[in-house]
C-alpha positions as CSV (number, residue, x, y, z in Angstrom):
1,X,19.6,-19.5,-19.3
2,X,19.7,-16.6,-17.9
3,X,17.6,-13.4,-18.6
4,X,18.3,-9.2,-17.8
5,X,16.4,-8.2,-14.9
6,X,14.3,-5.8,-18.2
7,X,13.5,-8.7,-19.9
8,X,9.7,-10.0,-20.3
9,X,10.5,-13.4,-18.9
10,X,12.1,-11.5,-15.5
11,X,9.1,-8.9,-15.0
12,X,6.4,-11.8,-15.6
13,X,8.4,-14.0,-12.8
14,X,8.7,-10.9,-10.4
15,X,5.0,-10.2,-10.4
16,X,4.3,-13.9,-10.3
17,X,6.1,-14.1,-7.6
18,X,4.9,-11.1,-5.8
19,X,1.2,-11.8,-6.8
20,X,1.6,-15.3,-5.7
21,X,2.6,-14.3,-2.0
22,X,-0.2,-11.3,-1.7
23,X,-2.7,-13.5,-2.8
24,X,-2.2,-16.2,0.0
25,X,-1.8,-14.2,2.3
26,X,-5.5,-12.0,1.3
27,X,-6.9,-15.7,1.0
28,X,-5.8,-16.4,4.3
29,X,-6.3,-12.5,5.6
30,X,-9.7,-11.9,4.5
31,X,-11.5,-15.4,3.8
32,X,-14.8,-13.2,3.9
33,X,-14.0,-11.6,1.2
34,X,-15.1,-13.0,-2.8
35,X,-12.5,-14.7,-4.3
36,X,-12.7,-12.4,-7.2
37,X,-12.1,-9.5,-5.2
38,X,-10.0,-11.2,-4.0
39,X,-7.7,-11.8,-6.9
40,X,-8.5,-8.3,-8.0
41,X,-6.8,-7.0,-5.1
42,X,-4.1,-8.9,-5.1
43,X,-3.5,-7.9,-9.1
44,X,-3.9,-4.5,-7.6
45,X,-1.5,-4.0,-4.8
46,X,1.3,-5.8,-6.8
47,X,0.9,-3.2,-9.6
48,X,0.5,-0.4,-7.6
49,X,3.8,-2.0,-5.6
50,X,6.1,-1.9,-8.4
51,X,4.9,1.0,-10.2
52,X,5.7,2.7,-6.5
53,X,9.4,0.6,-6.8
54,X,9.8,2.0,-10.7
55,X,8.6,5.5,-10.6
56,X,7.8,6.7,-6.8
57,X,6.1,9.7,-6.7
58,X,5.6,10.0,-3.0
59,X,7.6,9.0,0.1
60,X,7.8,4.7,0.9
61,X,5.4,5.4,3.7
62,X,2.7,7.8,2.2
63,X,3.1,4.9,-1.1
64,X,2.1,2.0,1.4
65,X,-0.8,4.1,3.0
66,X,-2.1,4.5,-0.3
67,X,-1.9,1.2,-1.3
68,X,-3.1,-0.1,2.3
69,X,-6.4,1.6,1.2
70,X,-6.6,0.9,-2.1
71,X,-6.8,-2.5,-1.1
72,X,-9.3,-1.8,2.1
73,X,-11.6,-0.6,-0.7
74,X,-11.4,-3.5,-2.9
75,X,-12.0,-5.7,-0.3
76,X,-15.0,-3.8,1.1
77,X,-13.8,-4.3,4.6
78,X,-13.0,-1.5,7.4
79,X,-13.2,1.9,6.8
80,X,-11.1,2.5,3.7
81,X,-11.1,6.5,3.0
């Protein structure tokens, strides 16, 4: 069966998908970090992602620097802002 990329089924198995790949590589990234913040930063940057995908409201690069310390911040490693 087949679904339209708007349907509930599609969106759940994009993030899935995209949370599934961030968060292996954070676990394997930042192994210092809690595994809660860890999974709260993975939640994170996959949301931010797509909303960036959906509705971008600055350039791709300014999006991912945003993002990049977003998730610095979460983690509670380097410098962040």
């Amino acid at each position: 069966m087949r679904c339209s990329p708007t349907s509930p089924r599609a969106s759940e198995a994009v993030f899935d998908s995209a949370y599934s790949l961030i968060a292996a590589y954070v676990e394997e990234a930042w192994q210092q970090v809690d595994p809660e913040r860890r999974r709260l930063l993975a939640d994170t940057v996959v949301r931010m992602t797509i909303s960036h995908i959906v509705a971008p409201s600055r350039n791709p690069a300014a999006a991912a620097e945003d993002i990049a310390a977003v998730a610095v911040c979460i983690a509670g490693v380097g410098g962040g802002f």
